[in-house]
Gaussian input, Z-matrix of N, CA and C with variables (Angstrom, degrees):
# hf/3-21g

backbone

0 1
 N
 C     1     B1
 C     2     B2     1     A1
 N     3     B3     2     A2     1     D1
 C     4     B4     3     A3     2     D2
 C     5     B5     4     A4     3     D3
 N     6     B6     5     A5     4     D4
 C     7     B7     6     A6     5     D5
 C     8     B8     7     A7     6     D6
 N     9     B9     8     A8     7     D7
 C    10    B10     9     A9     8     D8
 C    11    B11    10    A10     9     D9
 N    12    B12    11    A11    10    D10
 C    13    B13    12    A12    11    D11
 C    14    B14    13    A13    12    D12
 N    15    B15    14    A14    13    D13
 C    16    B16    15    A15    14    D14
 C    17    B17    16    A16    15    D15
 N    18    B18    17    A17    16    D16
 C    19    B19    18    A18    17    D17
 C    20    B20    19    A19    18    D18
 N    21    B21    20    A20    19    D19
 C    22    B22    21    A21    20    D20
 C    23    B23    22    A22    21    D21
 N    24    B24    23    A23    22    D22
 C    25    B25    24    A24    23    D23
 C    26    B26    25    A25    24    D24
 N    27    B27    26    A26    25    D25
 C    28    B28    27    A27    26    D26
 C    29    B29    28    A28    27    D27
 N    30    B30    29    A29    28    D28
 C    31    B31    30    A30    29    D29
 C    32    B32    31    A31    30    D30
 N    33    B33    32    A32    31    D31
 C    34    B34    33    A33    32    D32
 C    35    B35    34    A34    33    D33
 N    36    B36    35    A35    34    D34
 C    37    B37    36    A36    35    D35
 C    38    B38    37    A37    36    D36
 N    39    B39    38    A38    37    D37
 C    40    B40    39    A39    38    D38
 C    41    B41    40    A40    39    D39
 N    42    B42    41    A41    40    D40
 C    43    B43    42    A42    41    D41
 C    44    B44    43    A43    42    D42
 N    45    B45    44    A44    43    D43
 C    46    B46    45    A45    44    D44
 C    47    B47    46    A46    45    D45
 N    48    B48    47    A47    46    D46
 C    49    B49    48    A48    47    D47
 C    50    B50    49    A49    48    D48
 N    51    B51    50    A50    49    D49
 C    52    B52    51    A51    50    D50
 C    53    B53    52    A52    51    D51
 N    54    B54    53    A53    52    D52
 C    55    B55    54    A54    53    D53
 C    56    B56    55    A55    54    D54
 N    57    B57    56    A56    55    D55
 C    58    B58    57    A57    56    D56
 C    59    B59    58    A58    57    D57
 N    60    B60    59    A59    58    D58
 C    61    B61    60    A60    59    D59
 C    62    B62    61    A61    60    D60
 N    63    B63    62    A62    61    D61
 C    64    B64    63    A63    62    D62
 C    65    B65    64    A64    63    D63
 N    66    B66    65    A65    64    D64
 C    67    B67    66    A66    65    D65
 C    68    B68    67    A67    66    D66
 N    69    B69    68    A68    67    D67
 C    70    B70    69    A69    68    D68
 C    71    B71    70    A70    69    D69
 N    72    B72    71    A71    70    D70
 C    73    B73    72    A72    71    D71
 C    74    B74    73    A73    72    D72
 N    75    B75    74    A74    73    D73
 C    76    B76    75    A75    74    D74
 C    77    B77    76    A76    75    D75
 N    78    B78    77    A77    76    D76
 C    79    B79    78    A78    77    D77
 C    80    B80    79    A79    78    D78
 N    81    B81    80    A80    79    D79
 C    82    B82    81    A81    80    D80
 C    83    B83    82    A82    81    D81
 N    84    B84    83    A83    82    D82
 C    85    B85    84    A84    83    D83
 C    86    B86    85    A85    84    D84
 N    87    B87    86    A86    85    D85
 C    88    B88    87    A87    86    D86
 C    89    B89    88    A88    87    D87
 N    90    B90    89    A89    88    D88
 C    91    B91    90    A90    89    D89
 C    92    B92    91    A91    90    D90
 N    93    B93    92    A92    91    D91
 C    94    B94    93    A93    92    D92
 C    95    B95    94    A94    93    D93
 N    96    B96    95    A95    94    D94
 C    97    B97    96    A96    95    D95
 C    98    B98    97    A97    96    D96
 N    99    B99    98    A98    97    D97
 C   100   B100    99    A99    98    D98
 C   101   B101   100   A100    99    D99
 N   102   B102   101   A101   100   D100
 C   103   B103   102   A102   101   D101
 C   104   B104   103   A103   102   D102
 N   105   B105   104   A104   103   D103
 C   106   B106   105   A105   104   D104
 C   107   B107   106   A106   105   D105
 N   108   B108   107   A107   106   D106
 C   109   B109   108   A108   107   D107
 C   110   B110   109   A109   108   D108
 N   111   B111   110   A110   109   D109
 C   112   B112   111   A111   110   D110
 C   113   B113   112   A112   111   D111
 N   114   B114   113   A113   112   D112
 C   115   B115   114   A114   113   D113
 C   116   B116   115   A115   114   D114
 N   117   B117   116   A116   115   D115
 C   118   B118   117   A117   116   D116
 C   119   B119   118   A118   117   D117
 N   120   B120   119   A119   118   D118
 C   121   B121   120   A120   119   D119
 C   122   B122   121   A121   120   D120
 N   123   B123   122   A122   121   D121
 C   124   B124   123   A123   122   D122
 C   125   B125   124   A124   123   D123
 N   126   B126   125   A125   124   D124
 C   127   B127   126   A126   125   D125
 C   128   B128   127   A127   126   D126
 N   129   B129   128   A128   127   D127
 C   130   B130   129   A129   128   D128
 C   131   B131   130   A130   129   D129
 N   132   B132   131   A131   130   D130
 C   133   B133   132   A132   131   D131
 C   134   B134   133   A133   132   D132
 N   135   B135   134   A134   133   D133
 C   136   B136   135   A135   134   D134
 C   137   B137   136   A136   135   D135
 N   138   B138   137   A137   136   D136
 C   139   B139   138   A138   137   D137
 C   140   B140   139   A139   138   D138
 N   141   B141   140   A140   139   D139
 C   142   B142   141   A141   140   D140
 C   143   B143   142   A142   141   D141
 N   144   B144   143   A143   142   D142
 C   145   B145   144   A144   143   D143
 C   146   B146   145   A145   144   D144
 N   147   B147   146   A146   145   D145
 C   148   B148   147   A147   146   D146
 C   149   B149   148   A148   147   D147
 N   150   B150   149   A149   148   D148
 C   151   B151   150   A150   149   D149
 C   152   B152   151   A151   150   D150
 N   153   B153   152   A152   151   D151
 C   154   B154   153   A153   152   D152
 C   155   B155   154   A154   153   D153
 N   156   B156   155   A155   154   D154
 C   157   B157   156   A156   155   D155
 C   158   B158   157   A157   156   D156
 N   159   B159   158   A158   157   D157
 C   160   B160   159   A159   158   D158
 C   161   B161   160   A160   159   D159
 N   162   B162   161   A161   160   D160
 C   163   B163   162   A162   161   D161
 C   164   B164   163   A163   162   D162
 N   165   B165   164   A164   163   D163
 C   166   B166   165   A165   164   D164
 C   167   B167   166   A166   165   D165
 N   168   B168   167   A167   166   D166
 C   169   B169   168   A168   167   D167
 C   170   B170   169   A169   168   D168
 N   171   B171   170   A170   169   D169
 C   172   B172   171   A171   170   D170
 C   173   B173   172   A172   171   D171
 N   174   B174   173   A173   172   D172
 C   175   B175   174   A174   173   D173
 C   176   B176   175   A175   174   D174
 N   177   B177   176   A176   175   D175
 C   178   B178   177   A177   176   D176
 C   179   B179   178   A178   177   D177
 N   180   B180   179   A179   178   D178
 C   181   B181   180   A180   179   D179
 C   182   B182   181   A181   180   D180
 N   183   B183   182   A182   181   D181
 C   184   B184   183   A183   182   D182
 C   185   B185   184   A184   183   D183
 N   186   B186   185   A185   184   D184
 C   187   B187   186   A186   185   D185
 C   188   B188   187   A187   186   D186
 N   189   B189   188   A188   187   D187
 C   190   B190   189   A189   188   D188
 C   191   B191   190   A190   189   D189
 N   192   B192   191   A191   190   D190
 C   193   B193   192   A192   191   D191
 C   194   B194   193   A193   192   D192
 N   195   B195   194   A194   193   D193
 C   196   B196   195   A195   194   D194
 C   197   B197   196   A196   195   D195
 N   198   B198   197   A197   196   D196
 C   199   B199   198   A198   197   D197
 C   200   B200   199   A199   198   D198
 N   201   B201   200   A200   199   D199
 C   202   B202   201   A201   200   D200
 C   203   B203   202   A202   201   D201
 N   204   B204   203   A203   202   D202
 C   205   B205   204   A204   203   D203
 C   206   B206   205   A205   204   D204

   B1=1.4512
   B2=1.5266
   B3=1.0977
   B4=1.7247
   B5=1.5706
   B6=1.4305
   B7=1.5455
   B8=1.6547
   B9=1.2783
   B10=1.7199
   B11=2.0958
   B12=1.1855
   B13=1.4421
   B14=1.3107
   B15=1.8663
   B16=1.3718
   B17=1.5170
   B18=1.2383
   B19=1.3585
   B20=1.3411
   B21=1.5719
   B22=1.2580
   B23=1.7653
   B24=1.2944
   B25=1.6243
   B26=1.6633
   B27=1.6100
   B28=1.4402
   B29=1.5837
   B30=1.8957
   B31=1.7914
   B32=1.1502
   B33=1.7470
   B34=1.4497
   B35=1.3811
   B36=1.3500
   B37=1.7378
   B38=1.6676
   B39=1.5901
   B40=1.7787
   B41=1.6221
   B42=1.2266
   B43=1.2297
   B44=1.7832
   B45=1.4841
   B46=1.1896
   B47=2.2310
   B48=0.8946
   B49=1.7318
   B50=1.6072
   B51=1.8812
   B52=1.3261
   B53=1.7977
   B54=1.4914
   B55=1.3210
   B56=1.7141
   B57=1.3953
   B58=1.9555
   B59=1.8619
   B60=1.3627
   B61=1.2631
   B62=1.6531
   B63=1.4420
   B64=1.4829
   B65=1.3883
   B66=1.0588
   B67=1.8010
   B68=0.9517
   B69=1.7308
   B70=1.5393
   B71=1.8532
   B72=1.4717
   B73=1.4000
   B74=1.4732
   B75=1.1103
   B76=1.4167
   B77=1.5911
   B78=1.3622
   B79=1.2787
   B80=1.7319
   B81=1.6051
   B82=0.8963
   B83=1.6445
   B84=1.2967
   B85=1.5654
   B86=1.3969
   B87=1.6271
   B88=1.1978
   B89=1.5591
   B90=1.2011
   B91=1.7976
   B92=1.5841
   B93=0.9387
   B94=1.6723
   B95=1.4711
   B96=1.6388
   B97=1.5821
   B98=1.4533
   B99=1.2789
   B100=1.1808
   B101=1.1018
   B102=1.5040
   B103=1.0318
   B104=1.6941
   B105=1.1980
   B106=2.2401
   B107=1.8386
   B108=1.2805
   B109=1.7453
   B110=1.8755
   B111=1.8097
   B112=1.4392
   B113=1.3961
   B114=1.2060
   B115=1.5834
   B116=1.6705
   B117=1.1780
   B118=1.7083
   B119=1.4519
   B120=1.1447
   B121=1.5329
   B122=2.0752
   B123=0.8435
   B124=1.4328
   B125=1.7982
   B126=0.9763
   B127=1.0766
   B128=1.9447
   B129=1.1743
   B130=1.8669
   B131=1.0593
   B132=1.6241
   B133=0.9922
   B134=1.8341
   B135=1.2656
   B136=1.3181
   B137=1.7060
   B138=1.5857
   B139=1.8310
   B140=1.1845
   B141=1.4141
   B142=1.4193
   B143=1.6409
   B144=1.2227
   B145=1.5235
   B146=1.6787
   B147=1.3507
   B148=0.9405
   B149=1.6650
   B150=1.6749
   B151=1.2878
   B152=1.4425
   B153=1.7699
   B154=1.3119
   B155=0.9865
   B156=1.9294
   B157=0.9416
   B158=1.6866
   B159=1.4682
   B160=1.1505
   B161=1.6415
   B162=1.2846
   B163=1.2177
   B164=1.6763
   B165=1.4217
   B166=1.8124
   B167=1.5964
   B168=1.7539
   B169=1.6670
   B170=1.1489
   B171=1.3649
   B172=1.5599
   B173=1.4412
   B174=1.4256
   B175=1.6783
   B176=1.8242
   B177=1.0694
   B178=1.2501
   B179=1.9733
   B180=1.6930
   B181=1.8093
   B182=1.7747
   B183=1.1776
   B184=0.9460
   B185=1.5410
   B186=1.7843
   B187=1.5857
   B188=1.9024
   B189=1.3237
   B190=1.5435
   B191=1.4118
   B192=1.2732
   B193=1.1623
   B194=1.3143
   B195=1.2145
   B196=1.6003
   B197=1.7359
   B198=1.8053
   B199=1.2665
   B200=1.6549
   B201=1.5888
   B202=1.8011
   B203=1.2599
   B204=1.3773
   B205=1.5691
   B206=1.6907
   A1=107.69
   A2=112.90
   A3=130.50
   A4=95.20
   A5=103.00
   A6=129.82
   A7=102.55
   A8=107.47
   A9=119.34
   A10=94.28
   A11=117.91
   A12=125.97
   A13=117.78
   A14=126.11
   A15=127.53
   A16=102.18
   A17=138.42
   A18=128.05
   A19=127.85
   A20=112.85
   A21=136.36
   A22=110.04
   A23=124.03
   A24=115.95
   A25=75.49
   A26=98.60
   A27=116.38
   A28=105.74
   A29=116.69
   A30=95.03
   A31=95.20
   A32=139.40
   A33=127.83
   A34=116.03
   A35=125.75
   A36=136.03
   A37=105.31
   A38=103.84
   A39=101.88
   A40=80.77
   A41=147.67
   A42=132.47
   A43=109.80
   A44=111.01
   A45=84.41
   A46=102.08
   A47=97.58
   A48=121.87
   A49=93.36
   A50=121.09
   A51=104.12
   A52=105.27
   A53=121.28
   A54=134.49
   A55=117.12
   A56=78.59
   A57=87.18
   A58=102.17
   A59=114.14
   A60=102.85
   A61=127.03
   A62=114.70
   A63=108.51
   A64=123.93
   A65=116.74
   A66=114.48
   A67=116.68
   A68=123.05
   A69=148.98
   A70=94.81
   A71=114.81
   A72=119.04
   A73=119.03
   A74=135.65
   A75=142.09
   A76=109.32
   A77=129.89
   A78=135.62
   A79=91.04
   A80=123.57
   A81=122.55
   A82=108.77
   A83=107.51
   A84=117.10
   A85=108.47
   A86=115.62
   A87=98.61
   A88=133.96
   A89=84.60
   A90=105.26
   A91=108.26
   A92=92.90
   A93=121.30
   A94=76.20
   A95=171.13
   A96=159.14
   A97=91.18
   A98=147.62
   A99=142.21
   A100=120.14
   A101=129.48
   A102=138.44
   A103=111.93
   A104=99.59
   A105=99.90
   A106=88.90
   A107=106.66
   A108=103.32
   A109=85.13
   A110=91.42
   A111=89.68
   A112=106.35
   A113=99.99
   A114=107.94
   A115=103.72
   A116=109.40
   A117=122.90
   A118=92.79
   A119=146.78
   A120=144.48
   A121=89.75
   A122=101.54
   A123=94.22
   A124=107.87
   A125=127.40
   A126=135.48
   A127=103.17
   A128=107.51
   A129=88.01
   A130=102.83
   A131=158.25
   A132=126.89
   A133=119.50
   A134=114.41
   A135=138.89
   A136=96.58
   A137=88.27
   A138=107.87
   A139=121.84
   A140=103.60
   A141=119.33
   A142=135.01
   A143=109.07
   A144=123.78
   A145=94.01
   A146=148.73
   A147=143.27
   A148=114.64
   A149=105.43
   A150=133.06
   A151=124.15
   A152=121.53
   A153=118.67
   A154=101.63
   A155=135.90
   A156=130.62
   A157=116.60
   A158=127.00
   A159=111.67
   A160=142.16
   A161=152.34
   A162=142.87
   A163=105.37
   A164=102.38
   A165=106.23
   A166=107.61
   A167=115.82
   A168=116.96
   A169=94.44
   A170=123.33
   A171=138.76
   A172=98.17
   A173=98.22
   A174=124.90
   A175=125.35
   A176=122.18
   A177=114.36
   A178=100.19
   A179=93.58
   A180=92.02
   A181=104.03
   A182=121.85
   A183=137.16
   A184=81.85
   A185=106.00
   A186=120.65
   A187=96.32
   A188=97.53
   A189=107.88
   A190=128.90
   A191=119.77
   A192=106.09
   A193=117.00
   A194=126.41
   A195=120.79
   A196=109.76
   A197=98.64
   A198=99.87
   A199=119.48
   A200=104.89
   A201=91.43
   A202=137.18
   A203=116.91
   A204=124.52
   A205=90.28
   D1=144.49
   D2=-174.70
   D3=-93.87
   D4=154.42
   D5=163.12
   D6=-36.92
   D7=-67.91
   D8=-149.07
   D9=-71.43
   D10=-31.63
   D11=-178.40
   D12=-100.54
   D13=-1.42
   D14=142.29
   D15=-87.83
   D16=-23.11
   D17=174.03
   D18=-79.10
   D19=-3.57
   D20=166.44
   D21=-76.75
   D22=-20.62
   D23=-157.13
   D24=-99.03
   D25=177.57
   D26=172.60
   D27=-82.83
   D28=170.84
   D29=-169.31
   D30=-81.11
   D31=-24.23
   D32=172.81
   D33=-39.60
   D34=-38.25
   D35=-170.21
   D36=-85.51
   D37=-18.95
   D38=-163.18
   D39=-92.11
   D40=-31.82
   D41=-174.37
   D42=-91.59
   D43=-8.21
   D44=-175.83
   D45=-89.46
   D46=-14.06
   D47=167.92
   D48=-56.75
   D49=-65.71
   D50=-154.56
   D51=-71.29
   D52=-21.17
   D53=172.45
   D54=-46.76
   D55=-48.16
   D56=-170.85
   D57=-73.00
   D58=-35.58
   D59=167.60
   D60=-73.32
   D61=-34.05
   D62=152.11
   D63=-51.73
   D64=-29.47
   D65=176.78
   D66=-73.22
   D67=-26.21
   D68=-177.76
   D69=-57.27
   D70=-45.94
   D71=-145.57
   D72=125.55
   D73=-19.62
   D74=-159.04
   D75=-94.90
   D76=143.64
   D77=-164.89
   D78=-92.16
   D79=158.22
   D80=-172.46
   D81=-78.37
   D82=-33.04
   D83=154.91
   D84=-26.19
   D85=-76.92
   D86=-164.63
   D87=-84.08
   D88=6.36
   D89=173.68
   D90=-70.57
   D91=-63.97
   D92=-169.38
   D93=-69.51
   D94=54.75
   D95=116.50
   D96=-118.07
   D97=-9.34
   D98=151.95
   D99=-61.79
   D100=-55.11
   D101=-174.03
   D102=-88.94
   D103=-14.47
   D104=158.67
   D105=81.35
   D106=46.01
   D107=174.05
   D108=-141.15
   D109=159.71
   D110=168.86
   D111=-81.94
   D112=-163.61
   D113=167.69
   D114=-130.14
   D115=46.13
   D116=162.71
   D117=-131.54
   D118=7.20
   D119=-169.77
   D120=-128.25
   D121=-42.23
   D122=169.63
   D123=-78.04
   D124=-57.25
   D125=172.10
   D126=-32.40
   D127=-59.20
   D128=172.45
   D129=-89.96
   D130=-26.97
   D131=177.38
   D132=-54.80
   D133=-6.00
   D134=-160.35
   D135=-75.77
   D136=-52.59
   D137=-169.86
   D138=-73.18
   D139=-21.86
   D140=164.43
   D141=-64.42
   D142=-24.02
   D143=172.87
   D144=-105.20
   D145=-3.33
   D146=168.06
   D147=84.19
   D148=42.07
   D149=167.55
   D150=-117.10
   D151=159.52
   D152=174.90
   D153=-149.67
   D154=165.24
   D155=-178.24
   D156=-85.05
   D157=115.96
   D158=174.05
   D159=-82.49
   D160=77.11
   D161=-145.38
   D162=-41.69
   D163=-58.31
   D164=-176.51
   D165=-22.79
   D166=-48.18
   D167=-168.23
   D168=-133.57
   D169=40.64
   D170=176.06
   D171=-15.16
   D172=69.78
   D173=155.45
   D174=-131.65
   D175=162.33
   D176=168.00
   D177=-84.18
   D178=124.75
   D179=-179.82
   D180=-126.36
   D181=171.80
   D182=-165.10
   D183=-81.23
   D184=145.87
   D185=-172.58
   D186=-93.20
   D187=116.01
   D188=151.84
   D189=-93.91
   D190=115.22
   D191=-174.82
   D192=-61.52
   D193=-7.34
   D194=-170.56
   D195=-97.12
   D196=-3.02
   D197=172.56
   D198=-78.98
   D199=124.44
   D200=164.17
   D201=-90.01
   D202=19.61
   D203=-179.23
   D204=-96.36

């Protein structure tokens, strides 16, 4: 997937894309250099739907506040 056609989905759809490639094996780094975005631009678009990336399930998860990771 290209920049201009991951910047087309909503960010709920762009993380569930960067998820399925973490499940693949792939670091979000190199997802996010595939797709020609940083991964500090994903990183707030993340915060914006009221998500963050978690290492524990090295996924983007919904933010609990009671979580301390």
């Amino acid at each position: 997937m290209n920049r201009k056609e991951f910047d087309s989905l909503s960010i709920e759809k762009q993380l569930d894309y960067i998820n399925g490639k973490l499940k693949a094996g792939l670091t979000v780094t190199e997802t996010c250099k595939q797709i020609g975005i940083g991964r500090s631009t994903m990183t707030d678009r993340a915060k914006k739907i009221g998500k963050k990336y978690n290492s524990k399930y090295n996924q983007y998860i919904k933010i609990n506040n009671d979580d301390s990771n």
